[in-house]
N, C-alpha and C positions, 0 to 999 in steps of 0.2 A: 338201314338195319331194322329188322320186325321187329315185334314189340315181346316173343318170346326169345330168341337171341338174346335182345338188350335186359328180358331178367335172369338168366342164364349167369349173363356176365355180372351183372349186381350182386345175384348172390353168389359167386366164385370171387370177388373180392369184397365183401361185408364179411362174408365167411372165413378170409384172410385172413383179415382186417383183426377180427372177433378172435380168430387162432392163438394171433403172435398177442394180442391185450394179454387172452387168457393165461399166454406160456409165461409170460411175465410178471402175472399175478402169481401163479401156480408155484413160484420159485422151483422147488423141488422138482416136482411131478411134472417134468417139461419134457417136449420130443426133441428139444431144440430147437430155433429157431424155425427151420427149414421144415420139420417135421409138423410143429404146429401148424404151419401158416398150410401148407399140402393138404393134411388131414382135415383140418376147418374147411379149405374150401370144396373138397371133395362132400363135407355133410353139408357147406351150403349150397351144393348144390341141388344133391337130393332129398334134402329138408321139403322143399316143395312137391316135389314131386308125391313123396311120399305122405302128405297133409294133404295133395288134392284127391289121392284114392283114397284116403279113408273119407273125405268130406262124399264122395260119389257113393260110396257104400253106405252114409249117411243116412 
């Protein structure tokens, strides 16, 4: 596995991971279980991405 693959997948499960904490902190204001964890890992994954274009525009 390359070394962008394996951060790919770190952050689609940190981002998970960091979803369902948050939905459970959140009490209220939750997607649901299933919603949280989706959504979190959908931002971690382009959390990077979109922190290495601006660090190039930099």
């Amino acid at each position: 596995m390359d070394a962008g693959m394996m951060n790919l997948l770190i952050s689609l499960v940190s981002g998970a991971v960091g979803g369902n904490v948050g939905g459970a902190v959140g009490g209220l204001a939750t997607l649901g279980q299933a919603g949280n964890i989706g959504s979190s890992a959908v931002i971690g994954a382009l959390l990077p991405l979109v922190v290495g274009m601006l660090k190039k525009k930099a």
